[in-house]
Backbone bond lengths (Angstrom), bond angles and torsions (degrees), N, CA, C in turn:
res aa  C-N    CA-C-N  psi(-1)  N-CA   C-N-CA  omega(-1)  CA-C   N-CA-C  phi
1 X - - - 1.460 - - 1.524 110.79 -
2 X 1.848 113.97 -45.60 1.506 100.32 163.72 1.677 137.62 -31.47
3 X 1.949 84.45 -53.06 1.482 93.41 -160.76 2.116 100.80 -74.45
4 X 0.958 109.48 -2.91 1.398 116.56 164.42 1.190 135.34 -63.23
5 X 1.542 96.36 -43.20 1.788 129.42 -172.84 1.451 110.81 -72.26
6 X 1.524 96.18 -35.94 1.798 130.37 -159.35 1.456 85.92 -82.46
7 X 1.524 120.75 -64.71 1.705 129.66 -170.14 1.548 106.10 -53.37
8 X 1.365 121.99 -47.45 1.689 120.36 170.91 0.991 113.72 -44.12
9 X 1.772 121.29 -66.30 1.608 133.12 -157.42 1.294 111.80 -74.58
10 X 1.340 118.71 -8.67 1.823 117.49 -167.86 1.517 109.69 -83.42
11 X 1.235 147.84 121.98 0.951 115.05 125.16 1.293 149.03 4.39
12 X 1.668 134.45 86.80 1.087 135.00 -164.46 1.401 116.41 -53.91
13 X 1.267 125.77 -32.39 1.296 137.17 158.72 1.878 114.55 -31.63
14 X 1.070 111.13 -73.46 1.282 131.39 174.52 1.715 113.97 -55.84
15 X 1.743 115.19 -37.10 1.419 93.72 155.96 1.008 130.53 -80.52
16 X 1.552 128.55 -14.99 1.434 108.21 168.81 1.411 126.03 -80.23
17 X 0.689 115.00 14.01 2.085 136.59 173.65 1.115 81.55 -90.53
18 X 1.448 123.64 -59.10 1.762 98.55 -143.00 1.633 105.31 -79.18
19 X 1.686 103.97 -3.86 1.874 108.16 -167.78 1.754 84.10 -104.73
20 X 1.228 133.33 -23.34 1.433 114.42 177.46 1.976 99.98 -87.37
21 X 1.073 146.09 -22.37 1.140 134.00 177.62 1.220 109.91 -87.45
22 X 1.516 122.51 -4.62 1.555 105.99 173.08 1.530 121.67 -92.03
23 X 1.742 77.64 -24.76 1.810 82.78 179.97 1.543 118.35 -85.52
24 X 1.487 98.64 -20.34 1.673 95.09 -177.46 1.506 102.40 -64.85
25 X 1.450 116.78 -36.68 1.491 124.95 -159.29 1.666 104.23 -75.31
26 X 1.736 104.80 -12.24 1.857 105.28 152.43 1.036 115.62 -78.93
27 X 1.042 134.49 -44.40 1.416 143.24 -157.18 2.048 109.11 -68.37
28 X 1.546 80.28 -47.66 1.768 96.34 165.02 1.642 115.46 -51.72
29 X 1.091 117.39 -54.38 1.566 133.36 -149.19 1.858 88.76 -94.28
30 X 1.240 108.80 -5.47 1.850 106.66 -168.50 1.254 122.23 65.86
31 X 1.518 126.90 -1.58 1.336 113.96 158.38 1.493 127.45 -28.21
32 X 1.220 103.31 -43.47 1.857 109.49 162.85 1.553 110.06 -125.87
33 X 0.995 80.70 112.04 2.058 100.78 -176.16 1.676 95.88 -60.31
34 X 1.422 86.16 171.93 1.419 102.86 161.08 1.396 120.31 -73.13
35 X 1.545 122.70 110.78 1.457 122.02 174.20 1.596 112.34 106.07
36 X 1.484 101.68 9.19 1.491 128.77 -173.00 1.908 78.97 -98.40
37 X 1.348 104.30 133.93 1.856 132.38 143.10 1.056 117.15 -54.34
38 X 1.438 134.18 103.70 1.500 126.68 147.42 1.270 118.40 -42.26
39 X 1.287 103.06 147.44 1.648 103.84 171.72 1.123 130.57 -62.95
40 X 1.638 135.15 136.50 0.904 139.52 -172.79 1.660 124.69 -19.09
41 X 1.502 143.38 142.89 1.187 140.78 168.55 1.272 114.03 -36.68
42 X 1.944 108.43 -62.14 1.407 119.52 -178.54 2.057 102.98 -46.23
43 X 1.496 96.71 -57.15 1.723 97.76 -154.98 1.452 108.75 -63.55
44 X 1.344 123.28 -23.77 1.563 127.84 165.74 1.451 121.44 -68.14
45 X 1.439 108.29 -31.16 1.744 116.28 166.85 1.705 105.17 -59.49
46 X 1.142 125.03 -45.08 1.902 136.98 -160.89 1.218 82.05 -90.82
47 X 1.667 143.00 -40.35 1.665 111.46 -173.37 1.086 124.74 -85.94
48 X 1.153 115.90 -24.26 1.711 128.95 158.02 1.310 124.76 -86.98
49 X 1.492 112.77 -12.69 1.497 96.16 165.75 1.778 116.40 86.18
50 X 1.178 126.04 -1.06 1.219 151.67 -152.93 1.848 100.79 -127.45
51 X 1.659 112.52 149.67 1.425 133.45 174.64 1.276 98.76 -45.50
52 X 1.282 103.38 179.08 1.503 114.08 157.03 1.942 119.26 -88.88
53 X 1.214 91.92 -12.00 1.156 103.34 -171.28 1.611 100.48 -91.40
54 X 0.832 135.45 -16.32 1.768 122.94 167.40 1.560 89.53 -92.98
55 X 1.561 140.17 -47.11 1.609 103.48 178.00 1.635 116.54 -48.18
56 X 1.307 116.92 -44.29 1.108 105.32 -174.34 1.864 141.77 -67.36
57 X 1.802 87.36 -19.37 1.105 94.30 160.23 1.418 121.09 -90.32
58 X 1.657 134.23 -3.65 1.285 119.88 156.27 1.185 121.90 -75.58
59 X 1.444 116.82 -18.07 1.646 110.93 -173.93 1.340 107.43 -90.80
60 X 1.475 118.32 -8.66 1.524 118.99 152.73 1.460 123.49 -67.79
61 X 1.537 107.72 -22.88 1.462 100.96 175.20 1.485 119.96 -82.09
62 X 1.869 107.26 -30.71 1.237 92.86 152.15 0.689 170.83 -0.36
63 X 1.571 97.86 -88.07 1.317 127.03 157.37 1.602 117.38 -44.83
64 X 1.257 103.90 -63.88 1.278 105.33 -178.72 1.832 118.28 -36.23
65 X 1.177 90.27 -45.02 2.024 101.17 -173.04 1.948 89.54 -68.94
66 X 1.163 129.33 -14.82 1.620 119.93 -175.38 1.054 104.65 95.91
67 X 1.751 144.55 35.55 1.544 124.99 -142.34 1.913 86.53 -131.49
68 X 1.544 109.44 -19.02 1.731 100.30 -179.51 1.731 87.83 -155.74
69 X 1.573 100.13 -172.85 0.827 115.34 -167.94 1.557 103.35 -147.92
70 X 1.503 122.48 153.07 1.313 115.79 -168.09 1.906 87.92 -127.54
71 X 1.901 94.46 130.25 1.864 98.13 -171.66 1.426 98.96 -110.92
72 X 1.497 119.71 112.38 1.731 102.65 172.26 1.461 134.16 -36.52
73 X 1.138 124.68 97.24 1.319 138.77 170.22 1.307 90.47 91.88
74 X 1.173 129.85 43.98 1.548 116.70 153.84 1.348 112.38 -144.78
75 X 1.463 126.64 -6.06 1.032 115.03 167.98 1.438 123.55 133.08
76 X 1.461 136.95 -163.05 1.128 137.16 178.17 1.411 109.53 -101.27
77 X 1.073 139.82 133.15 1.644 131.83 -175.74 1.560 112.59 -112.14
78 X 1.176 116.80 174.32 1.959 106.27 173.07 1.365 87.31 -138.35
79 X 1.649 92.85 138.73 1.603 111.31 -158.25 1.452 102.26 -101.16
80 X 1.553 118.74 149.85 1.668 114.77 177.03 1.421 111.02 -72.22
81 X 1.571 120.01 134.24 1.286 109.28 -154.59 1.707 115.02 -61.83
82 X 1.308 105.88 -161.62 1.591 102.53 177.20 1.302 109.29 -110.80
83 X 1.294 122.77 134.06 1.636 126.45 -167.05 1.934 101.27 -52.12
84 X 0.818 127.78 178.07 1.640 128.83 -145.42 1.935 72.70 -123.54
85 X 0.871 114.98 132.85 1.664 126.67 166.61 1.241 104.04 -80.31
86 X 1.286 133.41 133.56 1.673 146.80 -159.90 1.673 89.63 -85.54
87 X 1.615 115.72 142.09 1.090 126.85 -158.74 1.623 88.99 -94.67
88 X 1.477 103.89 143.89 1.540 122.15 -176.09 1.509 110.73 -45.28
89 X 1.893 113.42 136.58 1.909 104.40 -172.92 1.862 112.56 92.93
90 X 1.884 104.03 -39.70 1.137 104.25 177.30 1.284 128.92 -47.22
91 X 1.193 126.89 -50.62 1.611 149.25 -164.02 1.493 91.90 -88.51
92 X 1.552 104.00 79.49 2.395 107.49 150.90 1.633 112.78 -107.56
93 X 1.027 101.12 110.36 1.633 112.37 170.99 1.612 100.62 -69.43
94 X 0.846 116.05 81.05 1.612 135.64 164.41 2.052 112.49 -41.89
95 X 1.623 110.39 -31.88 1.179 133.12 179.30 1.937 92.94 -76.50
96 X 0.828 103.20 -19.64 1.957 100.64 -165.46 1.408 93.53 -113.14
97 X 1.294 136.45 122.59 1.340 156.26 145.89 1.580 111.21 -42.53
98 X 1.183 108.84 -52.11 1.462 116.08 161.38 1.425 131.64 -46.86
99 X 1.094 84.02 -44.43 2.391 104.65 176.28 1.788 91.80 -54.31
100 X 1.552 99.50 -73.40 1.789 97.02 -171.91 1.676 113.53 -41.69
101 X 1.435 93.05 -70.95 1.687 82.60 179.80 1.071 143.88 -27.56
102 X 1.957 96.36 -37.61 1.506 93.58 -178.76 1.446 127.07 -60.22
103 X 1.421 95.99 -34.72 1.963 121.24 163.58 1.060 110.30 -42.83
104 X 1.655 121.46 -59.64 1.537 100.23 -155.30 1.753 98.82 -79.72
105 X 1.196 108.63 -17.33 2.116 106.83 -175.44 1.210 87.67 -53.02
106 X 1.355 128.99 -78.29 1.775 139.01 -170.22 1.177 105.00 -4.45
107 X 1.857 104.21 -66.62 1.775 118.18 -156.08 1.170 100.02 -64.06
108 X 1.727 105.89 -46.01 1.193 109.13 -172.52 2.210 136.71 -35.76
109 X 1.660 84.69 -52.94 0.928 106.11 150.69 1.681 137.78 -41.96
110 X 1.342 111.55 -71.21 1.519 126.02 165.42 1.690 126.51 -57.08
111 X 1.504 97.07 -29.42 1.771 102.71 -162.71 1.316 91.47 -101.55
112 X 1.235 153.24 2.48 1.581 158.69 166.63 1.382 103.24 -74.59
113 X 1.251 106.63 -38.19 2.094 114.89 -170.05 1.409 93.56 -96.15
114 X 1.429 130.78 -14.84 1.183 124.76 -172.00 1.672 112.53 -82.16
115 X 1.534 94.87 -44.81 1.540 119.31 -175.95 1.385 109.10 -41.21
116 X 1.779 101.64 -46.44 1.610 135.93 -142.32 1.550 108.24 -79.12
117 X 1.518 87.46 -45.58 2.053 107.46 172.52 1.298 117.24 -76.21
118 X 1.488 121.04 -24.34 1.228 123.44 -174.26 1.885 100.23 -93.49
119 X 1.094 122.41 -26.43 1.278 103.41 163.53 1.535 117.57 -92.42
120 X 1.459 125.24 50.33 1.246 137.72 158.38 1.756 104.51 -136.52
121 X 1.168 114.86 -29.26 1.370 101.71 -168.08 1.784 108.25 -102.44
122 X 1.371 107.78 -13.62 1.533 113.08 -149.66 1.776 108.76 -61.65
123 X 0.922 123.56 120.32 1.761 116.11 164.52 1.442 117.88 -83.63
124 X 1.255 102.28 147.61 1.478 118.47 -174.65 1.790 119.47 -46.12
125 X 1.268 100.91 -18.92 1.927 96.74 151.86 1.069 112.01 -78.05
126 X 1.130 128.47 -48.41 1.633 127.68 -154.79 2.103 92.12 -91.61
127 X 0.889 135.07 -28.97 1.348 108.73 168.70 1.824 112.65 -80.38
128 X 1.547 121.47 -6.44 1.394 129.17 167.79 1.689 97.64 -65.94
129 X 1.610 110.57 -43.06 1.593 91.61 -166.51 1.481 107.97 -85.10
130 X 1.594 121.17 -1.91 1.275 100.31 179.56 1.695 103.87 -88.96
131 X 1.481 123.65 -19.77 1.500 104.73 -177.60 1.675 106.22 -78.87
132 X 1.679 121.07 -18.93 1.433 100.44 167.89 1.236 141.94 -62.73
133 X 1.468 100.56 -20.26 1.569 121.59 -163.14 1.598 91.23 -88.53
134 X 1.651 113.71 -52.23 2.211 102.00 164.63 1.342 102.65 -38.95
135 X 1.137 114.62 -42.35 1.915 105.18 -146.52 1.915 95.95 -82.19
136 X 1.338 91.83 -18.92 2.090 86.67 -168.44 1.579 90.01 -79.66
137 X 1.408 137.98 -39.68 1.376 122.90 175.13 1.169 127.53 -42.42
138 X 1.697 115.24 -46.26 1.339 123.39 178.72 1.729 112.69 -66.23
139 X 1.502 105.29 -53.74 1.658 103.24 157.64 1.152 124.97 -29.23
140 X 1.089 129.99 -80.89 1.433 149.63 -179.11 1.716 110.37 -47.35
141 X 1.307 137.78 -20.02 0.982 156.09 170.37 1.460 112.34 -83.74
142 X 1.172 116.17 -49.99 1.509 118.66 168.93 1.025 139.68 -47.55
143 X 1.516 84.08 -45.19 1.641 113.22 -178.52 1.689 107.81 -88.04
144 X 1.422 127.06 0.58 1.341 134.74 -178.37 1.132 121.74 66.36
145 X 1.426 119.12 23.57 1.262 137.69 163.89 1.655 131.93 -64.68
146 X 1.018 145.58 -173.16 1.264 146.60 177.33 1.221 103.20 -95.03
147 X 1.156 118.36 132.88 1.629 128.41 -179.87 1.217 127.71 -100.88
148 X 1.735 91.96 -22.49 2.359 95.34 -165.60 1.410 103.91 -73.13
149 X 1.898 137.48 -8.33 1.628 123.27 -173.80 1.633 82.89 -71.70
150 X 1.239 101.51 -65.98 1.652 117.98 -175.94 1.783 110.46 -23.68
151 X 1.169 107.96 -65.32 1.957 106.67 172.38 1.431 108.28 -76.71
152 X 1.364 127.18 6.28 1.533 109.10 156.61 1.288 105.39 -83.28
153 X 1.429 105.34 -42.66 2.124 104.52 -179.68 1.219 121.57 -42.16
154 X 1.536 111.57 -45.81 1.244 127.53 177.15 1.735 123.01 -48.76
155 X 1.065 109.29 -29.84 1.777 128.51 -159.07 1.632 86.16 -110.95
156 X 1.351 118.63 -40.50 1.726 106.26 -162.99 1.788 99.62 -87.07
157 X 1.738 114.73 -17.37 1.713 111.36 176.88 1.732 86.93 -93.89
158 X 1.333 142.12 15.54 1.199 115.44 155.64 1.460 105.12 -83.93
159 X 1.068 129.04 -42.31 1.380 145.52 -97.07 2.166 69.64 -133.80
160 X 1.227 135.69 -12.07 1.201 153.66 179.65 1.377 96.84 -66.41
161 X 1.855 89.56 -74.22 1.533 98.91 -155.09 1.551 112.88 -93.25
162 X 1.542 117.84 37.86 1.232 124.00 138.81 1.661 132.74 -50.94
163 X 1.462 81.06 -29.83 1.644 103.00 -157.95 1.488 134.28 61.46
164 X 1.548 110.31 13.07 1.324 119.60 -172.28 1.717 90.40 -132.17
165 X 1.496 105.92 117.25 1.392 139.90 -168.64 1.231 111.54 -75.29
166 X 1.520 127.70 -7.13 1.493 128.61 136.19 1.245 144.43 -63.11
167 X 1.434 122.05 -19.75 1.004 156.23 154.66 1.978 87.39 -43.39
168 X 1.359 111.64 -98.30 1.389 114.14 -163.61 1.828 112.44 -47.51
169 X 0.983 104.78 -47.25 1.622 117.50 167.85 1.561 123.87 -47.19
170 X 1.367 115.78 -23.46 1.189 127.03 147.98 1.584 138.79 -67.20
171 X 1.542 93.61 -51.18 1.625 93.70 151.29 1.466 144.65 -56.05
172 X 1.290 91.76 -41.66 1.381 108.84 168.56 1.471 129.77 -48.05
173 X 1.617 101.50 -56.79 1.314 122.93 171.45 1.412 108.10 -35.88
174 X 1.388 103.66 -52.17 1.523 113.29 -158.21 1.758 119.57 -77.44
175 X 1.828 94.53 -21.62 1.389 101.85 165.39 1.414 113.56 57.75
176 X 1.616 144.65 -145.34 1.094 143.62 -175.01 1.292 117.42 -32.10
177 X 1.497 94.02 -64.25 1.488 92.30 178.13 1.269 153.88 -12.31
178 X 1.375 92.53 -32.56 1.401 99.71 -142.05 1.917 76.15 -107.05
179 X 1.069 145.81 -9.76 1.443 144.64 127.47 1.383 120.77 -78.28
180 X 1.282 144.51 73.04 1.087 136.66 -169.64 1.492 125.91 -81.92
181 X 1.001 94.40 6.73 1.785 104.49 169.65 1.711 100.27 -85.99
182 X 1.412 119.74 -33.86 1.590 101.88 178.97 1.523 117.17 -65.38
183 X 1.246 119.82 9.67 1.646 107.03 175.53 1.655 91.18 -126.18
184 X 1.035 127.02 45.07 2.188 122.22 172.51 1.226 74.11 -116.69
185 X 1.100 101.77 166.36 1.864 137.44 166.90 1.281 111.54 -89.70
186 X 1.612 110.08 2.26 1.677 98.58 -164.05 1.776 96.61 -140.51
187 X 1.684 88.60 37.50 1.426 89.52 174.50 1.342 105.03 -108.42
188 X 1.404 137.93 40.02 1.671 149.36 164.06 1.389 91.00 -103.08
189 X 1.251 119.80 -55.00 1.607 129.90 -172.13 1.861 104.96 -56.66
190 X 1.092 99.32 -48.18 1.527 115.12 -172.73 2.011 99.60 -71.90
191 X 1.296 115.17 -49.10 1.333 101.02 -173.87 1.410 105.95 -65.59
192 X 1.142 130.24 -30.04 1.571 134.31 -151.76 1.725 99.54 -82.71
193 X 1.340 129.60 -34.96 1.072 132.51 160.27 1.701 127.59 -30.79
194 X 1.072 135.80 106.43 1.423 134.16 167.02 1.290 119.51 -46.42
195 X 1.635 103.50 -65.47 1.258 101.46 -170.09 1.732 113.18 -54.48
196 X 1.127 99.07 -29.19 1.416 93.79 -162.92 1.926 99.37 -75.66
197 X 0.929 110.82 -50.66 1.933 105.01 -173.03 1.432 88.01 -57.66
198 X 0.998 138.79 -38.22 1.387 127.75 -168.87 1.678 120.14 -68.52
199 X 1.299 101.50 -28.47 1.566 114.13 157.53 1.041 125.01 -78.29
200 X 1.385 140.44 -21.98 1.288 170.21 -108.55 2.229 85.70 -144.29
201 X 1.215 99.09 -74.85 1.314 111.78 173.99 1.805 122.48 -34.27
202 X 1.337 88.39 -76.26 1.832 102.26 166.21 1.741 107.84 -38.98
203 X 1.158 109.69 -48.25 1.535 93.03 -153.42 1.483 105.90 -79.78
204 X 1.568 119.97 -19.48 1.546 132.39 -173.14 1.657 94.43 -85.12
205 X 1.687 124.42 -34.57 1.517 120.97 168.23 1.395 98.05 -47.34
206 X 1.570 125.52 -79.21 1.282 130.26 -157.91 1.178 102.43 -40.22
207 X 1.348 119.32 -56.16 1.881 109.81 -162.30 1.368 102.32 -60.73
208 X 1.862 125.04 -45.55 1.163 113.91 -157.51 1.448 111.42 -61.97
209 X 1.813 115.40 -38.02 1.551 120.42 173.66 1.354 120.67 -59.42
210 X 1.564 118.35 -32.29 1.764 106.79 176.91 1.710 96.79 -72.67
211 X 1.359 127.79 -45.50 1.563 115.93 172.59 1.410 97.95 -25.71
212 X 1.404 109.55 -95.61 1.404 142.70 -145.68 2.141 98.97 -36.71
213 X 1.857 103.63 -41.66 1.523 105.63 -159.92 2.060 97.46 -81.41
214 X 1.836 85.18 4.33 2.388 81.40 -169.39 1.284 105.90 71.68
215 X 1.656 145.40 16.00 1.091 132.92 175.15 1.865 107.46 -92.03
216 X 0.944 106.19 84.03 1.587 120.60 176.42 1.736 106.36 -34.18
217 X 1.590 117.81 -56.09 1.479 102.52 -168.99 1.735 119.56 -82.69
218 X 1.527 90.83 -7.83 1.624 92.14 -174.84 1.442 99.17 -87.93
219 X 1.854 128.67 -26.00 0.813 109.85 164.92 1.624 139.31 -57.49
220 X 1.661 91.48 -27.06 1.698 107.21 178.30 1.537 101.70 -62.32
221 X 1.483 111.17 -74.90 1.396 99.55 155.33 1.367 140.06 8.73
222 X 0.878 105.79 -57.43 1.755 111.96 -159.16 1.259 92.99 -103.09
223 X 1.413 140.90 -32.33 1.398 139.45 -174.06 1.354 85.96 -59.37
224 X 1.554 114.53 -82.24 1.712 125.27 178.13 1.426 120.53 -12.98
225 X 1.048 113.26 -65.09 1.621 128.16 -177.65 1.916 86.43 -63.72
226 X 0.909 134.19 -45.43 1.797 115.57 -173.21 1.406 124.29 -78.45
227 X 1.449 106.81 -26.83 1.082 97.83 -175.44 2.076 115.98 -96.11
228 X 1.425 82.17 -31.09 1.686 99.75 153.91 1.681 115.90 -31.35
229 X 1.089 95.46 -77.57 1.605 111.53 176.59 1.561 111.11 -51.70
230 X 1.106 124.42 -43.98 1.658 124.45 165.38 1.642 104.90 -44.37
231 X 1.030 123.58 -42.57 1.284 137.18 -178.29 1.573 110.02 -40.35
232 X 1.318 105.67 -77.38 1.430 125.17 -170.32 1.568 100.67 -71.26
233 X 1.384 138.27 -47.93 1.163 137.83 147.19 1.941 110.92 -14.04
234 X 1.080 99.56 -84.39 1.804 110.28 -176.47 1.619 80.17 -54.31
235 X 0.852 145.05 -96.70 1.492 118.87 -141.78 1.598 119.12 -60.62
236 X 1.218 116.42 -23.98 1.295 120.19 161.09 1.810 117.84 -39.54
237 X 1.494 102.40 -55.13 1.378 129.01 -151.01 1.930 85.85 -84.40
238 X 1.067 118.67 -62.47 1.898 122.70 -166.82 1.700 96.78 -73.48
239 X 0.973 121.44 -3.12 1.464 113.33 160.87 1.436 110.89 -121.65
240 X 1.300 128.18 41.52 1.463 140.05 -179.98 1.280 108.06 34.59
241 X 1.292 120.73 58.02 1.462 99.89 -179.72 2.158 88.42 -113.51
């Protein structure tokens, strides 16, 4: 008799949410597999307590999200889900010289204005965390460790002391990428190299010192000149040279 009282007073709106979030949250958990029948129209009206007309408009919303399927005279079906679309930045053909590049132009682009804002806005914590995060690369290198978490820190405490939270949200998005030596096979070979962290080193010094001195274009600068050079590097490196 509640759930009666409850079915009058609701907003019809609000019960079909509450009959599309219960069932999706089966459908999730596999209580009804893929290719599994929902329960009857009638028997979903008596378990919820609700018209036929809010089941029917949740199993239209369903549908709509791709989650079942409705078979003439046979019923409601549950559909195999839909493969998850790879999040934007995801997809680097590491095999294509071209794929990387296109990455580092992007950053290139974005992390120059990033460099540029952060040596106007940066406070004296946030330019402390960008020279630790240089200094943990060189550590971590010494010690023959993995370096690329370490040069994402570096780019995400620039990308900090912008102070504009798109900046980091961009990187993020982009995930590997945005180090593209952590997905080669020949980035053990590549960390173990001196010369190279040592170049690697200089150019993350320079940016952190135009931050640190407030010179906005030398910081742009120096972003340019680093990530530039990553450039010719990756093609150096994916054509074995």
């Amino acid at each position: 008799m509640a759930n009666d009282i409850k079915s009058r007073a609701a907003p019809r709106g609000n019960l079909v949410a509450d009959v599309v979030d219960t069932l999706r949250s089966r459908i999730e958990s596999d209580e009804f597999s893929p290719g599994d029948r929902l329960p009857s129209e009638a028997k979903l009206t008596e378990e919820f307590s609700v018209s036929r007309t809010v089941i029917r408009e949740a199993i239209a919303a369903l549908r709509a999200d791709g989650l079942v399927q409705p078979r003439q005279g046979a019923g409601v079906f549950v559909l195999e889900p839909a493969p998850i679309a790879p999040r934007p930045f995801q997809i680097v053909d590491t095999a294509r010289i071209s794929s990387i590049v296109e990455m580092l132009e992007l950053r290139i682009a974005v992390e120059m204005e990033a460099a540029a804002l952060a040596a106007a806005r940066r406070s004296p914590a946030q330019e402390e965390q960008i020279y630790e995060a240089e200094a943990e690369v060189r550590q971590l290198a010494e010690e023959g460790k993995p370096t690329t978490a370490a040069d994402l820190r570096f780019h995400l405490a620039v990308a900090d002391a912008t102070n504009n939270p798109r900046f980091r949200e961009f990187l993020e998005v982009m995930g590997l990428a945005v180090i593209p030596r952590a997905t080669l096979p020949r980035e053990g070979a590549e960390r173990s190299s001196d010369s190279y962290i040592s170049m690697i080193s200089e150019e993350h010094r320079a940016i952190a010192d135009a931050i640190a001195a407030a010179d906005a274009n030398a910081a742009r600068d120096a972003m340019r000149r680093h990530l530039q050079g990553s450039q010719a590097r990756y093609r150096r490196l994916l054509r074995g040279g």
